[in-house]
C-alpha positions as CSV (number, residue, x, y, z in Angstrom):
1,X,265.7,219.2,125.7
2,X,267.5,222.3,125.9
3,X,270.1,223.8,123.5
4,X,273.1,225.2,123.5
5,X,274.0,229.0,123.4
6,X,276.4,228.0,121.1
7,X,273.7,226.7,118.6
8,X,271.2,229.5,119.9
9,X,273.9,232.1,119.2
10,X,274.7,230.6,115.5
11,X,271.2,230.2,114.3
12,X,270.3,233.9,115.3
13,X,272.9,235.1,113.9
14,X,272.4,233.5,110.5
15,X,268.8,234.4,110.5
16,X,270.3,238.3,111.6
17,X,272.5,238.1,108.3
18,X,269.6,236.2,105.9
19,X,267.2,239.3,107.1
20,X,270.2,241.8,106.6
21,X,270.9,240.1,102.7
22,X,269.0,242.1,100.8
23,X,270.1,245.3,102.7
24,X,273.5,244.7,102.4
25,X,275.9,242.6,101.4
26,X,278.0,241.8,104.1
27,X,276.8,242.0,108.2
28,X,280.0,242.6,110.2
29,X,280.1,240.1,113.8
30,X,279.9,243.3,115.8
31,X,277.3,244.3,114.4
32,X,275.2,240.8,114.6
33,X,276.5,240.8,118.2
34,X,274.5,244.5,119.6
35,X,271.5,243.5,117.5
36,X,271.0,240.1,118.9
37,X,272.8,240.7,122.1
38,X,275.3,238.6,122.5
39,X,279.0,238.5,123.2
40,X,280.8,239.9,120.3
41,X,284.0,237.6,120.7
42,X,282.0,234.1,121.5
43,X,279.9,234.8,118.3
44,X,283.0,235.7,116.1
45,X,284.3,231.9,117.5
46,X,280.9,230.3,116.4
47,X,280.1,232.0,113.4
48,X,283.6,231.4,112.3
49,X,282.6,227.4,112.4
50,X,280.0,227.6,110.7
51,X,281.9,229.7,108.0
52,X,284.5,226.5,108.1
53,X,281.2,224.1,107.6
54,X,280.6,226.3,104.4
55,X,277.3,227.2,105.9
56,X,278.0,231.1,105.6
57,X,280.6,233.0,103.8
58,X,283.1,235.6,105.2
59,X,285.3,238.3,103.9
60,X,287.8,240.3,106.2
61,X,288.8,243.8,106.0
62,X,287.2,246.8,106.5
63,X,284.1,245.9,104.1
64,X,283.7,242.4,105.8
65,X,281.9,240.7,107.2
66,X,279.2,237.0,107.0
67,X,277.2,236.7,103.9
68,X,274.7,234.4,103.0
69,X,275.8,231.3,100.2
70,X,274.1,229.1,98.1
71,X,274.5,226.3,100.8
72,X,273.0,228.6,104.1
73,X,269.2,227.9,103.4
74,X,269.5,224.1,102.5
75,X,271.1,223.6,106.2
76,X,269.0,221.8,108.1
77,X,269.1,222.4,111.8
78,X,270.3,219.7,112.7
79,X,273.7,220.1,110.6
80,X,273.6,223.9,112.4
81,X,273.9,222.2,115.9
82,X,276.6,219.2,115.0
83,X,278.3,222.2,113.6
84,X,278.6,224.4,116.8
85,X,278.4,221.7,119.0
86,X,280.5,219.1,117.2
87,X,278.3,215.9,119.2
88,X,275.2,214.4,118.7
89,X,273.0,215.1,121.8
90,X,270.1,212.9,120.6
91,X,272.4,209.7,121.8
92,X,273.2,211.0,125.2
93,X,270.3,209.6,128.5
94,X,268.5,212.2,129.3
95,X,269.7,211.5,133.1
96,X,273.3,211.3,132.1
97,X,273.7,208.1,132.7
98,X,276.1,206.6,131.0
99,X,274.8,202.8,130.0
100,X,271.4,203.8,128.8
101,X,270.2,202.5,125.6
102,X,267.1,200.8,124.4
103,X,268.1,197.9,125.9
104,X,269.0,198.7,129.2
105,X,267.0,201.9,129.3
106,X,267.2,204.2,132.3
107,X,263.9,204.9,134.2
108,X,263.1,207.8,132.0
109,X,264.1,206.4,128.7
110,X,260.5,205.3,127.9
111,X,258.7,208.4,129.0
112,X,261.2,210.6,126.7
113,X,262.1,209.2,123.5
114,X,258.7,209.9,121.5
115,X,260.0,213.5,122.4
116,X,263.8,213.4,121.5
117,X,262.6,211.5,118.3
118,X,260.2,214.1,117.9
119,X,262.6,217.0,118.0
120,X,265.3,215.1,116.0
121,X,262.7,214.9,113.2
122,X,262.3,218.8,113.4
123,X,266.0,219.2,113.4
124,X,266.4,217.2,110.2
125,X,263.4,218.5,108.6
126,X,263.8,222.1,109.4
127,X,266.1,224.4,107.0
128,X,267.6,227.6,108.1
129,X,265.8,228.7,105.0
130,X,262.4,227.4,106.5
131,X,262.7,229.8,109.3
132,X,264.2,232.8,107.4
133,X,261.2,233.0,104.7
134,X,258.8,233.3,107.3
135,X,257.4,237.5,108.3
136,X,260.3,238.9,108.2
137,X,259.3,241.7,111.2
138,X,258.0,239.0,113.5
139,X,261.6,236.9,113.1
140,X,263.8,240.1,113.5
141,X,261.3,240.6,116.5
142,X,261.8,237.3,118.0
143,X,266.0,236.7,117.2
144,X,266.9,240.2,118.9
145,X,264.7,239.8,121.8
């Protein structure tokens, strides 16, 4: 399964502002958007969701910017990607078709669902906080790459 840049984009950038928290208070969107390199205005679109979810926090003006809360580590990954991509792709065929279900199963319904099960499982048991208290250099490494 593959995810969106819209859920790729959000979670680096709030792993960019949980490695930048203790630097500074406030990380400004164009300043997530060099360091992770991505576009500045599709980032400021998706970061500002996840500020409406109450994921991160965000003051304007000229000492903006996204700040961690008490509610950012908690989310789970799977609340992250609802968030920025407002559907549930663990309900969707994996061949798009559109009367799958368990009980009249596409032909690769079978061979897949140990593995969308699998990754739903890590989505809902995975925090953003789980990945942000891991070595710090190694995740700043990996989310700017």
């Amino acid at each position: 399964m593959m995810f969106s840049k819209s859920f790729d984009y959000a979670l680096r950038g709030i792993l960019y502002v949980s490695l930048m928290s203790g630097a500074k208070k406030r990380v400004r969107v164009e300043e997530i958007s060099l360091k992770i390199a991505v576009p500045k205005h599709f980032l400021g679109k998706i970061m500002n969701k996840v500020v409406k979810k109450g994921i991160l926090d965000s003051t304007k003006g000229p000492f903006g910017g996204f700040s961690l809360n008490e509610k950012t580590s908690a989310t789970s990954l799977l609340t992250l990607l609802k968030t920025v991509d407002g559907f549930q792709p663990f309900s969707y065929c994996v061949l798009k078709m559109k009367k799958c279900n368990p009980s009249h199963p596409c032909p690769m319904h079978s061979r897949v669902a140990h593995l969308r099960d699998g990754i739903y499982e890590a989505l809902v048991n995975t925090t953003i906080g789980d990945l942000a208290n891991g070595n710090k250099p190694h995740l700043l490494r990996s989310i700017t790459i």
